[in-house]
C-alpha positions in Angstrom: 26.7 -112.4 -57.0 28.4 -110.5 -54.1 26.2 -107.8 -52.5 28.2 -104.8 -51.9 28.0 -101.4 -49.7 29.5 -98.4 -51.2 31.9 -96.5 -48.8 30.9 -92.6 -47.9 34.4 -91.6 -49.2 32.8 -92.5 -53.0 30.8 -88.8 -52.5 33.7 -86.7 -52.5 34.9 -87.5 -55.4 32.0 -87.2 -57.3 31.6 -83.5 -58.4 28.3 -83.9 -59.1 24.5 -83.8 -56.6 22.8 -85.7 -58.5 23.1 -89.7 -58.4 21.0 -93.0 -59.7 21.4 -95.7 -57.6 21.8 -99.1 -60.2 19.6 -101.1 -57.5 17.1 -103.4 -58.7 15.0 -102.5 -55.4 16.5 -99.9 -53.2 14.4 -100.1 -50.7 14.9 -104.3 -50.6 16.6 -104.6 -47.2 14.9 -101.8 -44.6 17.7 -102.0 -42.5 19.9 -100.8 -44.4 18.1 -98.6 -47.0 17.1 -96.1 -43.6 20.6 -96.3 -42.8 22.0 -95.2 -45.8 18.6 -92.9 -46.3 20.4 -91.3 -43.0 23.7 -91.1 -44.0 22.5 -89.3 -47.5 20.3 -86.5 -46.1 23.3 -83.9 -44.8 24.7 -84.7 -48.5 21.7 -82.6 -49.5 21.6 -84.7 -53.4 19.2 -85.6 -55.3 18.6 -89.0 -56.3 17.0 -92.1 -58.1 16.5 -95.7 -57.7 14.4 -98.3 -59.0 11.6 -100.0 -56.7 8.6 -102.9 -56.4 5.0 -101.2 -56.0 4.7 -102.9 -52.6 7.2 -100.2 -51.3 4.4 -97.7 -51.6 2.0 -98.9 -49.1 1.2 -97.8 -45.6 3.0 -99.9 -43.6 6.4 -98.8 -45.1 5.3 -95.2 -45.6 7.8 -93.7 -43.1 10.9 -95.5 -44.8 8.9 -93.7 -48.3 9.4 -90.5 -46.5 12.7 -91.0 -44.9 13.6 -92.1 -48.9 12.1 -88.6 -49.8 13.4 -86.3 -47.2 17.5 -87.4 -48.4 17.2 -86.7 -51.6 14.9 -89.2 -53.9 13.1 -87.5 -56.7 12.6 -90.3 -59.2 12.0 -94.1 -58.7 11.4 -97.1 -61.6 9.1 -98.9 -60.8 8.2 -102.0 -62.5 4.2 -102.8 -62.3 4.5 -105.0 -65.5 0.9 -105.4 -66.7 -2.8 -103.9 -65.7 -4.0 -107.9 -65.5 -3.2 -109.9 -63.2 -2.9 -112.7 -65.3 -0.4 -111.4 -67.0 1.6 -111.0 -64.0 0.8 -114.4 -62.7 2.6 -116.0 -66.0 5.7 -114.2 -65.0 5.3 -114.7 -60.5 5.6 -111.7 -59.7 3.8 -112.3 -56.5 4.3 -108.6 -55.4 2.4 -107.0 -58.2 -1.1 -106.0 -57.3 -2.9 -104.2 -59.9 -5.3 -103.2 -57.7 -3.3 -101.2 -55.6 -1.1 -99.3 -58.7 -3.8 -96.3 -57.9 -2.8 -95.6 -54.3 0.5 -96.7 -54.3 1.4 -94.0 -56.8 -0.6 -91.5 -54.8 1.6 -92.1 -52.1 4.5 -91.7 -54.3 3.3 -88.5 -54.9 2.5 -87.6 -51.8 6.3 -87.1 -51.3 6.8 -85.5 -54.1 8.5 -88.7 -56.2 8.1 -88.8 -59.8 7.5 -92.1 -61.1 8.3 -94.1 -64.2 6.4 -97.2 -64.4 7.3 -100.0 -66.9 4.9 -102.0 -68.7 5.3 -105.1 -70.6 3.3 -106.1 -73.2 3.0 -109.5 -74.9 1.6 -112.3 -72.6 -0.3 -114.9 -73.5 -3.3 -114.1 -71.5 -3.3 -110.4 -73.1 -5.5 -110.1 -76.7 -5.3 -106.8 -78.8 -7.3 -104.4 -76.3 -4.2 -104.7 -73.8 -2.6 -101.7 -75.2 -5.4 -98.8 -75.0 -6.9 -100.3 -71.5 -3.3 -99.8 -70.4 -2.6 -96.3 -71.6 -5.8 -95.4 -70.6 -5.4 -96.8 -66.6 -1.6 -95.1 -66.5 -3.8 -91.5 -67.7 -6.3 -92.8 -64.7 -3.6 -93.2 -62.3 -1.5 -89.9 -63.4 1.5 -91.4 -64.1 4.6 -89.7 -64.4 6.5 -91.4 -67.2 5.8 -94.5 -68.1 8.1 -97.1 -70.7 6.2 -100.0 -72.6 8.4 -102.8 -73.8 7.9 -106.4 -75.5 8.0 -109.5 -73.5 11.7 -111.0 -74.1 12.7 -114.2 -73.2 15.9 -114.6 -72.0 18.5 -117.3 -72.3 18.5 -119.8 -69.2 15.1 -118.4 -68.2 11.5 -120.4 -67.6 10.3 -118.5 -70.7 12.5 -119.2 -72.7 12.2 -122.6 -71.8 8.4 -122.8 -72.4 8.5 -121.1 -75.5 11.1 -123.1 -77.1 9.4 -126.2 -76.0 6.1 -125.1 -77.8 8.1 -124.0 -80.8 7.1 -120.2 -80.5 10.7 -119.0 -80.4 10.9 -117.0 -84.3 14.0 -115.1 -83.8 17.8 -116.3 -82.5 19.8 -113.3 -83.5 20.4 -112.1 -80.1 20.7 -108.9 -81.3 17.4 -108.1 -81.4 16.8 -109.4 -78.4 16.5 -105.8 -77.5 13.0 -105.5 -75.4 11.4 -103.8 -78.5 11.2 -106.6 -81.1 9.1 -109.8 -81.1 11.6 -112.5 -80.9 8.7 -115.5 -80.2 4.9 -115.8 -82.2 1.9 -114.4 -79.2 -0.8 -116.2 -78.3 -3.8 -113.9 -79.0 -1.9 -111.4 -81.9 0.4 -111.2 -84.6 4.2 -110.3 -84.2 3.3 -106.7 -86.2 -0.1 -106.3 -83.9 2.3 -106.5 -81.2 5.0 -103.7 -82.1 2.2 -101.7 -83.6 0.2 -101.4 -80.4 3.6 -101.1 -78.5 4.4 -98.7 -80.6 1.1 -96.8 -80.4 0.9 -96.9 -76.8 4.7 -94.9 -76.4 2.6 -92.0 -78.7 -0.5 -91.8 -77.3 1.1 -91.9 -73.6 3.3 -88.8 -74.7 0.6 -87.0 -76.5 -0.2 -83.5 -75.9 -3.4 -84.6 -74.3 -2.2 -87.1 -72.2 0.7 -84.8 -71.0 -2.0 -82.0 -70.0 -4.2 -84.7 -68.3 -1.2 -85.9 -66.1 0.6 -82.8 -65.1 1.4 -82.6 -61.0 0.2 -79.4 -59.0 2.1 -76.1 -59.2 2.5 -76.5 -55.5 4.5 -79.7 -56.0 7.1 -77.5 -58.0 10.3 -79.7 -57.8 7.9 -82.9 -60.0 6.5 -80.3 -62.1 10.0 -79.0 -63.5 11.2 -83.3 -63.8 7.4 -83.7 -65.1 7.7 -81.0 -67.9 11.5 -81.6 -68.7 11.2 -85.3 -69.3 7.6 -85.8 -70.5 9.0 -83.0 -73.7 11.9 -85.2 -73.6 10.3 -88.6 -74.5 7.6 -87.1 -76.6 10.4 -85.2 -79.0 10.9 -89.2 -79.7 8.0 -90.6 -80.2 6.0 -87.8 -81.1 6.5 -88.9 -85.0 5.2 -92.2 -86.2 7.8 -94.8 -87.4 7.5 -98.0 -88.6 3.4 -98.5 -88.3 2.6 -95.0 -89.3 -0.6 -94.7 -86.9 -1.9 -91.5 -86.0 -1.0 -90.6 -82.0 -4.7 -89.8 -80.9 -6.2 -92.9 -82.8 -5.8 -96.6 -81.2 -3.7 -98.8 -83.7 -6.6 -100.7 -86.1 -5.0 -104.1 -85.4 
């Protein structure tokens, strides 16, 4: 598609200081992302994006702060999985588990609340994958986090592989939705799979877990976004649905 810069005169007509830029990695070309980092700080908004973890490493940390100081409160960040295995299935050569710990500290460190997404589903992953992940996101005090199911997608590798090994159960695109096993898992069942899923959104949002993962009262500005949309997602999840499973109990799958 055709990569676009949007003009300055797009603010003034905007009555409004708070923005989401729909990037898939805002911070993808440096050049450009400091210039427009520049331009956005004497708007004095407030802003979020979505970003790869590699962003959030030393080397780039004064383009992090730059980021912070016009405006950004609130990046997506897509980690994926807590195995690398999992992310080698999908190539997403970027993704070090290893370094999800610091790279969120530094996050942090400028005062960016994070919502990392995790996917569950891969072949390499058996039925432990879902309390070893909730338990390294409590670890690593993250913000928000969202847990979806592994979808293939029309046209991609996936789907190619799992249609050629006759795993593909569902092809009502409509519930192709990210939240419904449309192909049969390796190492589970298609309802071990949306329970856990399922489970993990609870237990994440938990009373517990909220407590455990609170920012500083000297970080003020997270705290508020902490609070505000932690009570947010666990209004949602706080009751069980489909599975029934107790929040403080992993699913007994």
């Amino acid at each position: 598609g055709v990569w676009r810069k949007t003009g300055s005169k797009f603010w003034n007509k905007m009555n409004t200081s708070i923005f989401v830029f729909l990037d898939d990695n805002i911070f993808g070309k440096a050049d450009y992302a400091k210039e427009l980092f520049k331009a956005l700080i004497p708007l004095k908004i407030l802003w979020g994006s979505q970003a790869t973890v590699n962003i959030a490493k030393p080397e780039n940390e004064d383009l992090l702060k730059l980021a912070a100081e016009s405006g950004c409160r609130f990046l997506f960040v897509g980690f994926e999985s807590i195995d690398q295995s999992s992310i080698d299935e999908i190539g997403k050569k970027v993704n070090k588990p290893e370094v999800y710990l610091e790279a969120v500290k530094l996050f942090h460190k400028y005062g960016i609340t994070v919502l990392g997404a995790f996917v569950f589903g891969f072949d390499s992953e058996d039925k432990s994958i879902f309390e070893r992940t909730v338990d390294f996101t409590k670890r690593i005090r993250l913000d928000l986090a969202q847990f979806t199911v592994l979808t293939p997608l029309p046209g991609t590798p996936l789907m190619a592989k799992l249609k050629e090994e006759r795993r593909i159960v569902e092809e009502n695109w409509s519930r192709y939705d990210f939240g419904t096993p449309v192909f049969e898992p390796r190492r589970m069942s298609t309802e071990e799979l949306v329970k856990g899923k399922e489970w993990a959104w609870r237990e994440f949002y938990s009373w517990s877990s909220i407590l455990r993962r609170i920012p500083p009262l000297t970080d003020w500005k997270r705290f508020i976004l902490y609070g505000i949309s932690n009570m947010a997602y666990r209004i949602h999840w706080s009751e069980p649905r489909k599975t029934g499973h107790n929040e403080l109990e992993p699913p007994n799958i």
